[in-house]
N, C-alpha and C positions, 0 to 999 in steps of 0.2 A: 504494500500500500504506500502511494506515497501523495504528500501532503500539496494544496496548491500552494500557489508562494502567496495567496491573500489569508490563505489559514496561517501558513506561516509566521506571516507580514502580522497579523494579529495576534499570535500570541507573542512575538516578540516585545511589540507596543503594550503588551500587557506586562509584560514582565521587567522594559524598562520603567512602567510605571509603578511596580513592587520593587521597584530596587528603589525607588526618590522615598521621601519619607513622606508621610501621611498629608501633613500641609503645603507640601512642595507643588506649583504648578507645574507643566511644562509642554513644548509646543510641537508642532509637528517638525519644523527648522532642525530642531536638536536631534529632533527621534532620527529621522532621516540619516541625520550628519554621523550620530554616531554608529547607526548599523551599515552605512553608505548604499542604502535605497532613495528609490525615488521620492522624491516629495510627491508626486499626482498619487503614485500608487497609494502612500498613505495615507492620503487624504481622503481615498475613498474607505480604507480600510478602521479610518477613525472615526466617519460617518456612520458606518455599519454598528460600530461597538458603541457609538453612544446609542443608537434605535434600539439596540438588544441591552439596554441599561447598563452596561459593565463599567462603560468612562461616564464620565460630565465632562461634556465640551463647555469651554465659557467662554462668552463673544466681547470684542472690544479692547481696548487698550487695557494690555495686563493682564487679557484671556489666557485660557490654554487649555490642557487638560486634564484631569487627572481621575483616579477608579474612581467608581462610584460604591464599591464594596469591598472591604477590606478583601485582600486576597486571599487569606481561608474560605472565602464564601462565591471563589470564581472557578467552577470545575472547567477543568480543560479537555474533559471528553466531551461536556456540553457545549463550548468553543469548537469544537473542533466539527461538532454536527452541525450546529448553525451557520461556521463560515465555507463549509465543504460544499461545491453543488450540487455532487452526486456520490453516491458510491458502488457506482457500478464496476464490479471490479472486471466482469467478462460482458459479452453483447449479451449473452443469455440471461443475466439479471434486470437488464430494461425490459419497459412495455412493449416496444417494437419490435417485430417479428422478426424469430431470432433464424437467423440463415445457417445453424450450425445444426446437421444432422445426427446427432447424437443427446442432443439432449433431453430428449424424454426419457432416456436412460443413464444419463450421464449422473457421477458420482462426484466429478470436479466442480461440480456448479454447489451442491449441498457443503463439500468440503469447505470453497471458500465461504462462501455465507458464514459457518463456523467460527473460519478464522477473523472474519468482519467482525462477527460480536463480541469475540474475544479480545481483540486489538480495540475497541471501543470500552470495553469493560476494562482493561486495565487504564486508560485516558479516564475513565469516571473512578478511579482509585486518587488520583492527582489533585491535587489544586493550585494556582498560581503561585502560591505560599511556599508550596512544596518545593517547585522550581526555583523559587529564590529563597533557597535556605542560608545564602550567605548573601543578606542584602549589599553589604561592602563591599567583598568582591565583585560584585557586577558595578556599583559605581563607579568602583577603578576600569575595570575592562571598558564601560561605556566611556569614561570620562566625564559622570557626572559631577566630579569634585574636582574639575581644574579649574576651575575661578580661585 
């Protein structure tokens, strides 16, 4: 399985914001600057996470963003289904009619499904939290304490 770069792209924004401290703002500029992605891309990707409640975006001189839920409270398998578009891991899991002659009897279609729920169930063991178990070291890696 592998991750789009807007799943990606979100929980990284999520976990430089579990690195900043709780009254810390901060902006899409820096998020960008420090992982060396695009700013459009995460502009849409911070649009997304404020609709699904996880940031507060703030508008105006002095905005920015920051969670909207302490990060014990952000499960990252639930990130991971809301920013994913699909998970079709073969054609024969869509609704579209599957051109692979084998699968009314095929055992690799059940197999993966399987391994779908299981790779999702360990992502709903996690939390944001979890990932940033050493808030300080990621402000170093980021660079959020060079001022």
């Amino acid at each position: 399985m592998r991750l789009t770069n807007y799943t990606d792209f979100s929980l990284r924004v999520l976990i430089y914001l579990a690195s900043k401290r709780a009254d810390e703002i901060s902006n899409i500029t820096e998020i960008a600057e420090a992982y060396n992605i695009s700013r459009n891309h995460l502009t849409k990707v911070i649009h997304e996470l404020g609709k699904m409640g996880v940031i507060i975006t703030i508008r105006g001189r002095g905005g920015g963003i920051r969670l909207a839920l302490p990060p014990e409270e952000i499960n990252v398998g639930a990130i991971v289904r809301q920013t994913e578009d699909d998970f079709k891991l073969v054609p024969c899991f869509g609704d579209s009619p599957n051109p692979c002659v084998i699968s009314p009897a095929c055992g690799l279609k059940h197999a993966l499904g399987r391994a779908l729920t299981a790779y999702l169930a360990v992502l709903d063991e996690y939390t944001i939290a979890d990932l940033v178990s050493d808030p300080l070291g990621y402000r170093m890696l980021l660079g959020i304490d060079k001022n």
